[in-house]
C-alpha positions as CSV (number, residue, x, y, z in Angstrom):
1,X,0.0,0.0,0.0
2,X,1.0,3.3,-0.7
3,X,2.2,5.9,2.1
4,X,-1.0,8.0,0.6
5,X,-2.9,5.5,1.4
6,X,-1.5,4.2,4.7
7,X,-2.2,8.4,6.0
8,X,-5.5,8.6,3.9
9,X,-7.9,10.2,6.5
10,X,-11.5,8.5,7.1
11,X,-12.8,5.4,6.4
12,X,-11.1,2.5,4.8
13,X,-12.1,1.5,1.4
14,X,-13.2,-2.9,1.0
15,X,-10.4,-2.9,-1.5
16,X,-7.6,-1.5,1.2
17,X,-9.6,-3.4,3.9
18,X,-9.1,-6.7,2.3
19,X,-5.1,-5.7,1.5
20,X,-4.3,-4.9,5.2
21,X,-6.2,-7.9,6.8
22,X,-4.2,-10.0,3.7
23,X,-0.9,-8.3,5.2
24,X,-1.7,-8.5,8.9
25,X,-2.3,-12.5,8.5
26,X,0.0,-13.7,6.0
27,X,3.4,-11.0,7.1
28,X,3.3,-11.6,10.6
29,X,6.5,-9.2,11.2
30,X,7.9,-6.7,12.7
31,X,8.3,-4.3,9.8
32,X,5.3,-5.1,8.8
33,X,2.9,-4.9,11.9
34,X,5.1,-1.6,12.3
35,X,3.5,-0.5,8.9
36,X,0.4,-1.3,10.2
37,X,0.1,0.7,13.3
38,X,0.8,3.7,11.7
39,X,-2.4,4.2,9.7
40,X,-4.1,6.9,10.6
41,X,-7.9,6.3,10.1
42,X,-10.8,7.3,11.8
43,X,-11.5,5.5,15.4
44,X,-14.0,3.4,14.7
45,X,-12.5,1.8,12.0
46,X,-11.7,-1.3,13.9
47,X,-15.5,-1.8,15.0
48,X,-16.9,-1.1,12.0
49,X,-14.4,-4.0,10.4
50,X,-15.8,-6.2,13.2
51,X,-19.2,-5.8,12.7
52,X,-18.9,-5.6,9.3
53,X,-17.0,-9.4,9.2
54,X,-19.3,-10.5,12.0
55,X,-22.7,-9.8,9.8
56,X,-21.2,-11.5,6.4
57,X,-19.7,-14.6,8.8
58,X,-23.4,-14.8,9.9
59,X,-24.5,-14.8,6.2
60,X,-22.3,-17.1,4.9
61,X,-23.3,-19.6,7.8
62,X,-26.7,-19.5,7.0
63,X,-26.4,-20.0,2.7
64,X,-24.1,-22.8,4.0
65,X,-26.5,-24.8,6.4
66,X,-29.5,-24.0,3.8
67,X,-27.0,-25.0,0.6
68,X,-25.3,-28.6,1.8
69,X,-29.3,-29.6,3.1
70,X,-27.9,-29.5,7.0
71,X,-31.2,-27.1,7.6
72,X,-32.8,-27.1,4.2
73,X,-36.6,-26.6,5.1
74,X,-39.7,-24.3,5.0
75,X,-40.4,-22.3,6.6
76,X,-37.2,-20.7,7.8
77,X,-36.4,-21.4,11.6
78,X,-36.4,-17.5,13.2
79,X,-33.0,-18.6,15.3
80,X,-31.4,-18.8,12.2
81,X,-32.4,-15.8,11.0
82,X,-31.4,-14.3,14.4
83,X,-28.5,-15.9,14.5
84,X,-27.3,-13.7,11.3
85,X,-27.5,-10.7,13.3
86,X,-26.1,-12.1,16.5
87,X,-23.4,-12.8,14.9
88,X,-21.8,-9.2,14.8
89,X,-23.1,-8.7,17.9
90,X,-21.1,-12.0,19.4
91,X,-17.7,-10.3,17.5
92,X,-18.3,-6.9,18.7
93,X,-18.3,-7.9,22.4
94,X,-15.1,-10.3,22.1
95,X,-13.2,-7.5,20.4
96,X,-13.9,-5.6,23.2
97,X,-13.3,-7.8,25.7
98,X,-9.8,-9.0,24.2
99,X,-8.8,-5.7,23.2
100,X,-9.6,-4.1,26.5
101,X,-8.2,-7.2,29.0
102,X,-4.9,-7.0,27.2
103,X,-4.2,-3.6,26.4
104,X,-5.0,-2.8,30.2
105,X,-2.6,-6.3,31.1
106,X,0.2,-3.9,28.7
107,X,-0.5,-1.0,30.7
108,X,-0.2,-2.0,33.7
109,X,3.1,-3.6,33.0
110,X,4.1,-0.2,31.6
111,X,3.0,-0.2,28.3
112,X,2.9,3.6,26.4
113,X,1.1,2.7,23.5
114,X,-2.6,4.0,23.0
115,X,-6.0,1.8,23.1
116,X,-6.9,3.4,19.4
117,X,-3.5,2.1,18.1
118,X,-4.1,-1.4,19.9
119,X,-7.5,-1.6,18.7
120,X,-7.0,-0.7,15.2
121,X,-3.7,-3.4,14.9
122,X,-5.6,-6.2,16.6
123,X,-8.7,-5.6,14.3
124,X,-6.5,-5.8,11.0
125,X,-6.2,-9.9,12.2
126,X,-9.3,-10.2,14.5
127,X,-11.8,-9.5,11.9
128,X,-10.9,-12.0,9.4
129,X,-9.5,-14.8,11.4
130,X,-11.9,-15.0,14.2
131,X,-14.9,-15.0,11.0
132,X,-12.8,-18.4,9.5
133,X,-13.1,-19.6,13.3
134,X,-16.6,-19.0,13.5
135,X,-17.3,-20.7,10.4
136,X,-15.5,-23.6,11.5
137,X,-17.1,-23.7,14.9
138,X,-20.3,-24.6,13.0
139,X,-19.3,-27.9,11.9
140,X,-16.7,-28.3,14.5
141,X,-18.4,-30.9,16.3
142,X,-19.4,-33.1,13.4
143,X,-15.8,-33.6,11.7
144,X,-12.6,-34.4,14.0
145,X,-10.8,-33.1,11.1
146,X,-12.1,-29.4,11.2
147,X,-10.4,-29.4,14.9
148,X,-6.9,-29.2,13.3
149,X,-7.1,-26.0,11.9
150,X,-9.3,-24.6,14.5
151,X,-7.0,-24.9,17.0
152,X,-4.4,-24.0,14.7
153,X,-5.9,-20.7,14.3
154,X,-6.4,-20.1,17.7
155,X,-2.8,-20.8,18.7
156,X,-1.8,-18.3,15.4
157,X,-4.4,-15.7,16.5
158,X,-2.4,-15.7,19.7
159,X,1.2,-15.2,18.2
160,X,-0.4,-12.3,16.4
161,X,-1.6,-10.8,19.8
162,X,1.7,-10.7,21.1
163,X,3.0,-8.9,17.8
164,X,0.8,-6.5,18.1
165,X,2.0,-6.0,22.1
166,X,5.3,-5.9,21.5
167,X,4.8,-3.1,18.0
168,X,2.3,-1.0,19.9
169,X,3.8,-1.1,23.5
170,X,7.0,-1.7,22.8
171,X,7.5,-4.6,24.9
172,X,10.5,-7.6,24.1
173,X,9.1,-10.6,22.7
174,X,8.8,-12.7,26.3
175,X,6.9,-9.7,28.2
176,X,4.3,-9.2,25.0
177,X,4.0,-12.9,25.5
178,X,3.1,-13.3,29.6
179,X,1.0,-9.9,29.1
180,X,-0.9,-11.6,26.2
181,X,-1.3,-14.9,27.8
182,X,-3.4,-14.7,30.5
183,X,-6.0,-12.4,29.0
184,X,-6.0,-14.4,25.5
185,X,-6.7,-17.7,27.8
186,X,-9.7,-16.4,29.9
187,X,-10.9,-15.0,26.1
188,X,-9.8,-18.0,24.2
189,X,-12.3,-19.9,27.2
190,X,-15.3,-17.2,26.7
191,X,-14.8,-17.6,23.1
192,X,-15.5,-21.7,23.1
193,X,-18.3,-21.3,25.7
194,X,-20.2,-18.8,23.3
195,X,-19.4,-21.2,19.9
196,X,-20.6,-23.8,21.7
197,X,-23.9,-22.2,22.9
198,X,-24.3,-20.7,19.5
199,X,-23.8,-24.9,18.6
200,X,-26.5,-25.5,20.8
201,X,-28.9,-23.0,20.4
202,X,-28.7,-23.7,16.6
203,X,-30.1,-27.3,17.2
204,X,-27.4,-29.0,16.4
């Protein structure tokens, strides 16, 4: 992306979106996540990028359950028309609750870095990653083989927590790690609790 781009004010464009998620997950480094936290944007870019992927994850897990016959019936059950819109609501309030446990874990280890700068890093990875995890939590329980990368991406989602630590705190690489670690668990928890009552609640 161009540096015209990266201090563009206001809103990001889908097209630029897509780029810096693509950059965020598949450059997890130092020069890069240090590329990333200095676009300036407006501050709700990060929420709107959550809600945003929390609505279409919602989508696509309905067309799915209706397209491979798993719900395929008339007329349309209203939890699964509900569950399209809890869906960003489900996103929006794990955000928060990572965001906000570990950037207050930074500070009180003496982090400098701003929430707006945390938020905005963490959302260039959260938004996508946690919307492939959501989709996979739906048919997590009826293939042992969808556990593999599940956890996978859990464990990855975590590395890329502590990046952002250590770029927007400026913490080394072992005290982004313990500050991350305890907040991430107690999330990664809350996280499975939810999929699994989102499981349940779906009928399944």
């Amino acid at each position: 992306m161009s540096k015209l781009e990266a201090q563009a004010p206001g809103y990001l464009s889908i097209k630029l979106s897509l780029r810096i998620w693509f950059k965020a997950i598949a450059q997890p480094f130092l020069s890069s996540y240090n590329e990333l936290a200095e676009i300036r944007t407006k501050p709700l870019q990060a929420y709107v990028w959550i809600v945003g992927s929390g609505l279409i994850t919602g989508l696509i897990i309905f067309l799915l359950n209706w397209g491979i016959g798993v719900k395929k019936q008339l007329p349309i059950n209203s939890t699964d028309l509900r569950n399209i819109f809890l869906d960003p609501l489900f996103a929006l309030i794990l955000f928060s609750l990572s965001v906000c446990s570990i950037h207050l874990a930074a500070k009180i280890l003496g982090g400098k870095g701003t929430f707006e700068r945390f938020a905005f890093l963490v959302s260039c990875f959260y938004a996508p990653l946690v919307a492939i995890l959501d989709v996979l939590s739906t048919y997590i329980y009826g293939s042992f083989v969808i556990l593999i990368p599940f956890y996978i991406l859990i464990l990855y989602l975590f590395i890329l927590f502590v990046l952002a630590v250590k770029v927007v705190h400026g913490f080394s690489s072992i005290r982004s790690f313990f500050t991350t670690f305890v907040p991430y668990l107690a999330g990664s928890i809350i996280i499975i609790l939810l999929l699994i009552s989102k499981y349940i609640s779906a009928g399944k």
